[in-house]
Residue, then its C-alpha position, 0 to 999 in steps of 0.5 A: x571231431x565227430x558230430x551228432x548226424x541224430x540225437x534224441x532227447x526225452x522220447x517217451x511213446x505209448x500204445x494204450x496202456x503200455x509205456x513202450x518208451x520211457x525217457x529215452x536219450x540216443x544219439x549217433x555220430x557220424x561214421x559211428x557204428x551203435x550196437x542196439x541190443x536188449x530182448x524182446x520188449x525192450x523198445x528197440x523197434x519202437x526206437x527205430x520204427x520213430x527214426x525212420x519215420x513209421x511212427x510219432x513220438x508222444x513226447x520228447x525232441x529229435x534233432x538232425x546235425x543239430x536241428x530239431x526236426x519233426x520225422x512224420x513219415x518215410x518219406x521224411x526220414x528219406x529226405x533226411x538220409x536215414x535208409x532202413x534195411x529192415x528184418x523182412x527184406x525189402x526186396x522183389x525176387x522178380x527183379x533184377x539188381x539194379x531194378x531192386x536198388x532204384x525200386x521206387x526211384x527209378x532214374x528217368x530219361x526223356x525220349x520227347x514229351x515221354x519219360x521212361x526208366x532208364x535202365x541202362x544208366x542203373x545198371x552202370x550204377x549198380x555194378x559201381x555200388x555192388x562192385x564197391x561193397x565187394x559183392x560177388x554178383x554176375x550181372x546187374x540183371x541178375x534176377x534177385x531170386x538167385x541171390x542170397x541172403x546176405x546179397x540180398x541184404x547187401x543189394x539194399x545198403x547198396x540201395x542206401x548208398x546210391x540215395x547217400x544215406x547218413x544213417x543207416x538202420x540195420x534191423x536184427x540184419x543176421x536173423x537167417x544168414x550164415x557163418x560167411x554171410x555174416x561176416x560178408x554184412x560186417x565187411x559191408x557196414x565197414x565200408x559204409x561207415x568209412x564214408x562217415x555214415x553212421x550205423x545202428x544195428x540192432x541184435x538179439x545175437x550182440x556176439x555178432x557185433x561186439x568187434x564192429x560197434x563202436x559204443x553199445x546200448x542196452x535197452x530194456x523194459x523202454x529205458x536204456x540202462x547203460x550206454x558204453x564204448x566198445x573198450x568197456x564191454x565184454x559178453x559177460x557184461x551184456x548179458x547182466x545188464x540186458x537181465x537186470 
């Protein structure tokens, strides 16, 4: 039986005037996959910006595998497992593969009283990761610049797989990618999620998830209006409750 990795109970957020959250409940399980679609001002990004640490909530519970927890920083959410690969890649073009997947958190060897990177243990783990997501990369030194988008976005799950991420947090992740390339990212969050990491993809473009997610939920005005199993939705059905 699946389990909660996070639920939310409550969670109300505002800035000023504006009440961006109102009341929200959310929750994923492991190796689920929750398509989180709504327009522009729906509180989608507010939503994950409090799961992955960059904001607080007002009010309201968060609770991790059942435990309640407090999630005040990146770091935190780290710590957690939640990885985040957001709409602005968080990638260095100057970089190689591997240096981009252990960015900030290098593995380090000793050579005496010295610690220094070591490289040559992260590219044997980048070539396991982008060889397991199925990506097509010449050479863990291969300078990121040369990669496309959908690699690019590729390099960052792997990323997410390397720290054992639980969940994982793909923010409007085909805004720019091809036809090919999104399907390269469905293959990736397929592999993922069979390992029993859960998964939120938000979208504006709900059309590109609507046979990957396993439930959906439709934000708008910082409510959730409806929650639903994939077997109850259709595109028609999207788009009248995003409008309502």
């Amino acid at each position: 039986m699946q389990e909660n990795i996070l639920r939310m109970e409550k969670i109300e957020k505002w800035f000023g005037k504006v009440h961006a959250l109102r009341g929200v409940d959310f929750s994923v399980d492991e190796g689920e996959v929750v398509g989180l679609v709504g327009e522009n001002g729906a509180g989608k990004s507010t939503l994950i910006k409090i799961i992955s640490g960059l904001y607080s909530p007002d009010k309201g519970k968060i609770y991790w595998k059942g435990k309640e927890v407090e999630i005040d920083s990146v770091k935190k959410a780290r710590e957690l497992g939640i990885e985040t690969v957001h709409q602005s890649r968080l990638t260095i073009d100057t970089l190689d593969v591997s240096e981009n997947i252990f960015l900030a958190r290098e593995i380090k060897k000793s050579i005496g009283p010295i610690k220094i990177i070591d490289k040559e243990k992260q590219k044997k783990i980048a070539v396991q990761l982008t060889s397991e997501l199925g990506l097509e990369i010449e050479s863990p030194e291969q300078e990121v610049r040369l990669c496309s988008s959908a690699e690019k976005q590729g390099i960052e799950i792997a990323r997410a797989l390397e720290f054992e991420a639980e969940l994982l947090i793909l923010d409007e992740p085909t805004v720019g990618l091809t036809i090919e390339g999104i399907d390269q990212l469905r293959r990736f969050v397929h592999k993922v999620t069979k390992k029993g990491t859960g998964c939120i993809f938000i979208s504006h473009n709900f059309r590109h998830i609507l046979d990957l997610a396993d439930k959906f939920v439709i934000m708008a005005r910082g409510n959730i209006m409806e929650k639903l199993p994939n077997e109850d939705i259709d595109v028609e059905k999207i788009e009248e409750l995003i409008l309502k």
